[in-house]
C-alpha positions in Angstrom: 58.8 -46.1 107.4 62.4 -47.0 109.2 65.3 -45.6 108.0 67.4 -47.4 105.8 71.1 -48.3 107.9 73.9 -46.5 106.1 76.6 -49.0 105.1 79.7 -48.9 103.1 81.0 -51.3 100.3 84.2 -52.7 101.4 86.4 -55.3 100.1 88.8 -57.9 101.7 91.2 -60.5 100.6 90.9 -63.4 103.2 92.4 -66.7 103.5 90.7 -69.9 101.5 89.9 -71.8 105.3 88.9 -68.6 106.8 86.5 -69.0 104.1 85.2 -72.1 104.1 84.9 -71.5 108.2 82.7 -68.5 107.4 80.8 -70.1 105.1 80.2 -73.3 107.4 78.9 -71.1 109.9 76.3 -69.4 107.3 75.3 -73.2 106.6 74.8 -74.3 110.5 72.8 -70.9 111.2 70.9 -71.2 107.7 72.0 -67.6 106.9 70.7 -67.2 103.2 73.9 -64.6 102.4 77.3 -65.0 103.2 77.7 -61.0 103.6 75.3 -61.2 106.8 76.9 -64.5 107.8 80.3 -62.1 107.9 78.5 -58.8 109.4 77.1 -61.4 111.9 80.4 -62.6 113.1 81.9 -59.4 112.9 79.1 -58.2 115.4 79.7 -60.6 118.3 83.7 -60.4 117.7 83.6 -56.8 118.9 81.0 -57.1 121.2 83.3 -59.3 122.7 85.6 -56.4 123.3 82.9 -54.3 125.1 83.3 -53.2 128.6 79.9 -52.3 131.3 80.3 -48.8 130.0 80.4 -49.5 126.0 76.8 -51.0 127.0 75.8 -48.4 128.9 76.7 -45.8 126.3 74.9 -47.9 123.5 71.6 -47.8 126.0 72.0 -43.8 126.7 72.6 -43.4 123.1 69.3 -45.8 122.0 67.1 -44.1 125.4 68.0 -40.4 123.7 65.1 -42.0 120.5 63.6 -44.3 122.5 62.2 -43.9 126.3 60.4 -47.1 126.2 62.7 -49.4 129.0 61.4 -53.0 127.2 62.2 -51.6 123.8 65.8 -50.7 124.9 65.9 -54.0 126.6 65.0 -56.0 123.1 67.3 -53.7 120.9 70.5 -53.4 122.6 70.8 -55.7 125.3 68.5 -59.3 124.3 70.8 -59.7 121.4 74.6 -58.8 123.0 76.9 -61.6 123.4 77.7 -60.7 127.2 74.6 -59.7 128.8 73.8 -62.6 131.2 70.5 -61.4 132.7 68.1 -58.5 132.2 65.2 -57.2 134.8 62.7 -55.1 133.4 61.2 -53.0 136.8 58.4 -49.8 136.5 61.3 -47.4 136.6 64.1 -49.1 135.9 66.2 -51.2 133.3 69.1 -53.3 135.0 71.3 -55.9 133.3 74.2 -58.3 134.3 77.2 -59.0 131.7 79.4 -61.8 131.5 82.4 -60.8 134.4 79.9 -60.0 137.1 79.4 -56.3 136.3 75.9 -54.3 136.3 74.3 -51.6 134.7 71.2 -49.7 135.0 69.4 -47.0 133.2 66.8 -45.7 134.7 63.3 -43.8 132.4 65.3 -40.3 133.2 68.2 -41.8 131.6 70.3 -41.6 134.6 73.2 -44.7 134.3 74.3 -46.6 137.0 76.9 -49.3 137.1 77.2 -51.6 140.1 80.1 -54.7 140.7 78.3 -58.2 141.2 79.7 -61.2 143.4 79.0 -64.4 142.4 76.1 -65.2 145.0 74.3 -62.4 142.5 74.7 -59.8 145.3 75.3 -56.5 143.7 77.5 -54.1 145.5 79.1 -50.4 145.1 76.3 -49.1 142.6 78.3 -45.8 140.9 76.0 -43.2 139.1 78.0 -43.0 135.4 75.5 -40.4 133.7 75.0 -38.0 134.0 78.7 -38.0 134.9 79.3 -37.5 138.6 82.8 -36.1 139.6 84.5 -39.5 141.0 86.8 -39.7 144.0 90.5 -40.2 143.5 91.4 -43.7 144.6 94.0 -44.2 147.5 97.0 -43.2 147.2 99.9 -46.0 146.5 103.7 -45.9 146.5 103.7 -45.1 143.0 101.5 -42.1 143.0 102.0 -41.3 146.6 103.9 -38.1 146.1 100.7 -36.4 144.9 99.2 -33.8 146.9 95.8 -35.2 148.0 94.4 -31.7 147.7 93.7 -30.8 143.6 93.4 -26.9 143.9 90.2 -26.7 141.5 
């Protein structure tokens, strides 16, 4: 049996024509309940606000239940409002979202985020997790005072 998604009861005074926008949009999408209509829009406003690595945590956190790479595929990425393209491979999971970026997961769970031109040529893939100690960019005039040796 699935487990029951906790939720909280809130309450919020909105404007009338916010409203009646809301409520036209659970009429065009024939949503029976106004309370999914506004969970709905709520959803795809802040995935909006989601960078390559808020999808990439959502896979890693999903994989750590569930291994299976076309399961992963349906449940977190088929239904996000900026994933462009998703390839299903043997080993591996990759995705594309919306500004050209890429992200992989692979069966070990091992993330990898690559930046995409816009031939579809991906470039500069970056292991993410498990979290690999990054090099420091170049120096510039504002930080170029910095020792480029860290002693640790």
């Amino acid at each position: 049996m699935a487990e029951k998604e906790e939720t909280e009861r809130r309450v919020y005074v909105l404007p009338a024509e916010l409203v009646e926008r809301i409520r036209a949009y659970q009429a065009s999408n024939s949503i029976t309940s106004e309370v999914e209509a506004v969970r709905r829009l709520l959803d795809t406003a802040l995935q909006m606000k989601d960078s390559i690595e808020d999808v990439l945590n959502k896979l890693h956190s999903r994989w750590k239940e569930e291994k299976d790479l076309r399961v992963l595929a349906a449940e977190v990425l088929a239904g996000h409002i900026l994933v462009h393209e998703i390839k299903i491979r043997d080993s591996e999971l990759i995705f594309r979202v919306r500004d050209h970026d890429w992200g992989k997961i692979h069966k070990d769970g091992t993330l990898e985020r690559g930046e995409g031109n816009d031939e579809g040529w991906v470039r500069n893939w970056e292991i993410v997790f498990p979290f690999m100690v990054r090099r420091p960019k170049a120096a510039t005039k504002a930080n170029s005072d910095l020792d480029d040796d860290i002693p640790f």
